[in-house]
matplotlib code that plots the C-alpha trace (Angstrom):
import matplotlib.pyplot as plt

x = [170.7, 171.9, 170.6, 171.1, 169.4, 167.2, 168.3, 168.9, 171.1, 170.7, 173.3, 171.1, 171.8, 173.1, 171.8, 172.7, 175.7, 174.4, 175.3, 171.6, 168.2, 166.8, 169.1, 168.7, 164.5, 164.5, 166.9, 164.6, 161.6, 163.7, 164.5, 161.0, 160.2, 162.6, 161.4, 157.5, 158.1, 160.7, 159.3, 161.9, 165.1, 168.0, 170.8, 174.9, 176.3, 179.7, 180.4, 183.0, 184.3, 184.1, 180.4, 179.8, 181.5, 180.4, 177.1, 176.9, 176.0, 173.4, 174.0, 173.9, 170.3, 169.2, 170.1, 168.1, 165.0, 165.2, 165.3, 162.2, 160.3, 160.8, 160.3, 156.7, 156.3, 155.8, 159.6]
y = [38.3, 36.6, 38.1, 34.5, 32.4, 35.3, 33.3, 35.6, 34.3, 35.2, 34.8, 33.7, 34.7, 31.4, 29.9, 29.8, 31.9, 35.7, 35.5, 36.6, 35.1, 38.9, 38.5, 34.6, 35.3, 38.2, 36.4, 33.5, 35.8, 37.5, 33.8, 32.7, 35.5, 35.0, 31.3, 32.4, 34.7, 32.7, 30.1, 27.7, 27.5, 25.6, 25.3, 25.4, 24.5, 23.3, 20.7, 19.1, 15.8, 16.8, 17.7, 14.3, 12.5, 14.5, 12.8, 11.0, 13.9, 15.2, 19.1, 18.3, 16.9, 19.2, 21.9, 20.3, 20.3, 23.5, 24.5, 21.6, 23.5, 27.1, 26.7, 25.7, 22.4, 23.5, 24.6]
z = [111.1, 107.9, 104.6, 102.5, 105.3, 107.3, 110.3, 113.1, 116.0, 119.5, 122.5, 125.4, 129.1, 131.3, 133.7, 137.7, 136.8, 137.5, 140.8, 141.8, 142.1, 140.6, 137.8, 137.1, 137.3, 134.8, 132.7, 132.7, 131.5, 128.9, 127.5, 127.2, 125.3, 122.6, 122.8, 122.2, 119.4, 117.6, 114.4, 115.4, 118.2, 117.2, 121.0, 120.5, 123.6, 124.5, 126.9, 128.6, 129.5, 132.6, 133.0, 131.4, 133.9, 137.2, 138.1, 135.4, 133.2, 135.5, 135.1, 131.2, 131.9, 134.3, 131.5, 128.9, 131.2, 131.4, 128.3, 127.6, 130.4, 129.1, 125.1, 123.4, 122.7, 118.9, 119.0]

ax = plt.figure().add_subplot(projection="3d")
ax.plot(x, y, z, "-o")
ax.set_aspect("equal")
plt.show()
């Protein structure tokens, strides 16, 4: 947490890259509960030329939904 700001930032777990469907699915539940009891989420991501170009970005998209899918719509 930052005293001048009272942000607090939070390193998510991945996704798909657990190497179980146990993992992945309480991963997924601890997500969406930092999602509900955050005021506001603000995502750093990195990505790379090559995600862009494989699929024409369609892993970057399918991230995003995701992320749409498991945070409130008020975020």
């Amino acid at each position: 947490m930052c005293d001048k700001t009272g942000l607090t930032f939070v390193d998510i777990a991945g996704f798909g890259d657990s190497g179980s469907n146990l993992i992945e699915l309480i991963n997924m539940f601890v997500n969406k509960h930092i999602f509900n009891i955050s005021k506001s989420v603000g995502f750093v991501t990195t990505i790379t030329v090559n995600e862009l170009n494989n699929n024409r970005g369609g892993s970057i998209r399918e991230l995003i939904n995701i992320l749409n899918i498991m945070a409130p719509s008020d975020l």
